[in-house]
N, C-alpha and C positions, 0 to 999 in steps of 0.2 A: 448264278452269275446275274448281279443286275443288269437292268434294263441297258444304265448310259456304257454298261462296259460289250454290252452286245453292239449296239451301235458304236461304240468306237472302233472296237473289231470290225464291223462291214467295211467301214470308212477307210480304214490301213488298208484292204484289202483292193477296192475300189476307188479311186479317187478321182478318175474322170466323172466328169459330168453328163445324165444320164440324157439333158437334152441341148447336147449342144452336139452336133455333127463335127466329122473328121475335118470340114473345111470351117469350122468356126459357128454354123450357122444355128438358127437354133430350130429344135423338130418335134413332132411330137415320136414321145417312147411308142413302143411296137410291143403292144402285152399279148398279141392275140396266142405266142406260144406257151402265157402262164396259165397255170390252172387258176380256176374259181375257187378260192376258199375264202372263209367268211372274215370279214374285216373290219377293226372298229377303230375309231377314235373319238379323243376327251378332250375340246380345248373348254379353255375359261379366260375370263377377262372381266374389266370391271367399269363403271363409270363411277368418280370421284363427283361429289356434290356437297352444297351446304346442306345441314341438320334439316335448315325453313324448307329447301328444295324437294328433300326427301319426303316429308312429311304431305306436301303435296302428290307428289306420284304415290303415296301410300294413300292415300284418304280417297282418291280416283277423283279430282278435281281439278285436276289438266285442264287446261282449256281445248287441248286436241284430244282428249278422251280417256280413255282404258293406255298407260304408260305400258304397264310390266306386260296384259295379254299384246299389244299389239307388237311388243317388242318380241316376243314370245315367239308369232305369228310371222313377221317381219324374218327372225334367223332361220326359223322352219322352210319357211321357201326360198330363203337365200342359199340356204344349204342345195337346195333343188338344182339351183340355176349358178353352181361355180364353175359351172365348164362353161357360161356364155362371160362374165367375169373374169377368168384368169389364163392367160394366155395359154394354150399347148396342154390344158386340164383335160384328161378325158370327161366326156357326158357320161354319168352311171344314173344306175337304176337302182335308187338308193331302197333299204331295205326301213331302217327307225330312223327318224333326225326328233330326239329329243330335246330341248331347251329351256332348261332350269333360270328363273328370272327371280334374285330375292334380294327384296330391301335389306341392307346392311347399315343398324347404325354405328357400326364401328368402323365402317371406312371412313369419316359416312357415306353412303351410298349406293349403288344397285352391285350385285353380283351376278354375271353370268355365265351360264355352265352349257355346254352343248355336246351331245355325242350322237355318234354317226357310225351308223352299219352298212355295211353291202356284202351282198356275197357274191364277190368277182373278182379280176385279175390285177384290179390295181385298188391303192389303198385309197382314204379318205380323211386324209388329216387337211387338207384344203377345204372340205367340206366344212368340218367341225369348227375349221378359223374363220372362216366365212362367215358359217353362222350368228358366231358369239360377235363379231367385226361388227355385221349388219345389226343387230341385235343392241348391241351399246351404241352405234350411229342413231338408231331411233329414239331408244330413251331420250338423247342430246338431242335431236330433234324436235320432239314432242315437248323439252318444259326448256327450251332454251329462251323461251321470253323472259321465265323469269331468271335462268342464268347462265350467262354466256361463258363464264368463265367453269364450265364443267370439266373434268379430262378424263379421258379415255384410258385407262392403263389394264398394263401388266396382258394384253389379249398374246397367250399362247400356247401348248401343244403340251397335253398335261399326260397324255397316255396313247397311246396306238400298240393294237396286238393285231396278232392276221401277216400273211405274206413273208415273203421270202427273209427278209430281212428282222424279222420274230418279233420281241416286244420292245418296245421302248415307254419308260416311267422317268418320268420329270425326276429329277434327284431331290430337289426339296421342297417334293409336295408329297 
């Protein structure tokens, strides 16, 4: 069974919302009675640039330094810190936050990939979106003098396996 036909099964199944309380309000979920099992997720997302643009963040002549490591560096401790970031997130103790950062000329422009382990009661697909988020904000960051008109696309949630609810794979990736 694919991934999106599991998840639409949860979802018939389930259809309240996991943090919103009987009187409307919104809470954090209660995992202390799930087991620990180990949990990953893959987002990806991309920053959209001119050819001249790229060619700078690839040559390392930023004016604000190293584009792809800091970017790198940037979604690696973003990923740490999504429970101070996003409302009602639990804090985990995350296990790998890796972050793939590569020049694309055929966007043109950066590509990036981010995945995220824990071995604990709740998943980490907030982590993984976090990261590649913060991760493509810095690229934009770093060479927006020379162009302002950058865009941020496509950042979302390309695999999660682990926990109650099993796998889920993007349908067309």
């Amino acid at each position: 069974m694919s991934g999106s036909a599991v998840d639409r099964r949860a979802a018939k199944k389930d259809k309240k919302l996991s943090h919103i309380g009987a009187g409307g309000d919104a809470r954090m979920v209660d995992v202390s009675a799930k087991p620990a099992t180990e949990r990953i997720a893959v987002a990806e997302g991309c920053v959209r640039m001119r050819l001249q643009t790229l060619a700078i963040v690839q040559s390392g002549n930023a004016k604000k330094g190293d584009v792809l490591g800091t970017a790198r560096i940037a979604g690696i401790m973003a990923a740490k810190r999504t429970h101070e970031l996003i409302p009602l997130c639990h804090p985990l103790s995350l296990t790998q936050v890796k972050v793939d950062v590569k020049p694309d000329a055929k966007l043109p422009g950066v590509a990036v990939r981010a995945e995220v382990r824990v071995v604990g009661q709740t998943g980490v697909e907030m982590e993984a979106l976090t990261a590649v988020s913060v991760a493509c904000l810095t690229i934009y960051d770093m060479v927006k003098a020379v162009e302002r008109g950058m865009r941020i696309d496509g950042v979302r949630l390309i695999e999660k396996r682990g926990g109650k609810s099993g796998h889920f794979r993007a349908e067309d990736f």
